[in-house]
Residue, then its C-alpha position, 0 to 999 in steps of 0.5 A: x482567156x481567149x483571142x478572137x481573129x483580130x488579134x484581141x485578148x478576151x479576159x472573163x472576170x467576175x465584173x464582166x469581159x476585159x478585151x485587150x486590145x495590147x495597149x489596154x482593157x475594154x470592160x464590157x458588161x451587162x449594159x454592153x448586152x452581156x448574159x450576166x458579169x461573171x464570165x466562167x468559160x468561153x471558145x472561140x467558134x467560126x462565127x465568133x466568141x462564146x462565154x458562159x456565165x455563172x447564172x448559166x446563160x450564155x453571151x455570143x460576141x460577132x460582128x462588134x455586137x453581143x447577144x445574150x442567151x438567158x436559159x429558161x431553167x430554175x436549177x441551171x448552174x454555171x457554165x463550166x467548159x465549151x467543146x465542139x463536136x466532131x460535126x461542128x456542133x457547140x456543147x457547153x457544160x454546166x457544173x451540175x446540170x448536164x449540157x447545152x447543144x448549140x447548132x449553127x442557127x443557135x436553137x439551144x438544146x438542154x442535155x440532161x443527166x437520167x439521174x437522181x444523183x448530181x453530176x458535176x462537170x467541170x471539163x470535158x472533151x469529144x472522142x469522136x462523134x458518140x463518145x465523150x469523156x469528163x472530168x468530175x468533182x471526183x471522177x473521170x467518165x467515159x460515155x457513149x453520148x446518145x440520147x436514151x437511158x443516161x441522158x434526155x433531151x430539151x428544146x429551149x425556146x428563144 
């Protein structure tokens, strides 16, 4: 659940976006624009309101208008949480498959884990600008966030 600056409710559900307005729901869906129905996640950002789907893919809400972020990746699952860094940059996390970094033109970078394990991240949360810390299925980790040994980097195309 998340507000926007004109006061609206924004309500994530398995059959799409549900806006209340007060008085009453607005549904938007995929025929609205949106990634995909199932919202999992969503923050809102000065630009406007981020959610991220169960397929991984991601919707952005500004200006009265969706635009939809499909995310070129065979094994993307959904998106688990969203935090902006310390630079104001916005990172979305996937269950099992590292993260999205997303700058303020909206060039989507892939973060992934230098792993043959997988990590599921279900939460996590800046500390300050290299270090993070998250909640896992069965753990909490603390990291120095740097692309090197632990984690690699990905452009994604538009």
């Amino acid at each position: 659940i998340n507000q926007d600056h004109l006061g609206y409710l924004w309500i994530g559900t398995g059959d799409g976006l549900a806006r209340y307005d007060g008085y009453s729901f607005r549904i938007f869906t995929v025929e609205d624009s949106l990634a995909e129905n199932y919202a999992s996640s969503s923050i809102k950002t000065e630009e406007g309101l981020w959610f991220g789907h169960m397929s991984g893919d991601l919707s952005f809400y500004s200006k009265e208008r969706f635009t939809k972020f499909i995310i070129p990746d065979v094994q993307k699952t959904l998106i688990t949480d969203f935090e902006v860094d310390p630079d104001n940059t916005l990172w979305a996390a996937s269950y099992s498959n590292g993260f999205l970094k997303i700058n303020k033109k909206q060039d989507i970078e892939k973060i992934s884990f230098d792993s043959e394990e997988t990590i599921i991240i279900n939460s996590f949360s800046f500390i300050d600008e290299d270090k993070i810390i998250s909640a896992a299925a069965h753990f909490i980790k603390f990291d120095r966030f740097h692309i090197g040994p632990f984690f690699r980097s990905t452009l994604i195309e538009k």
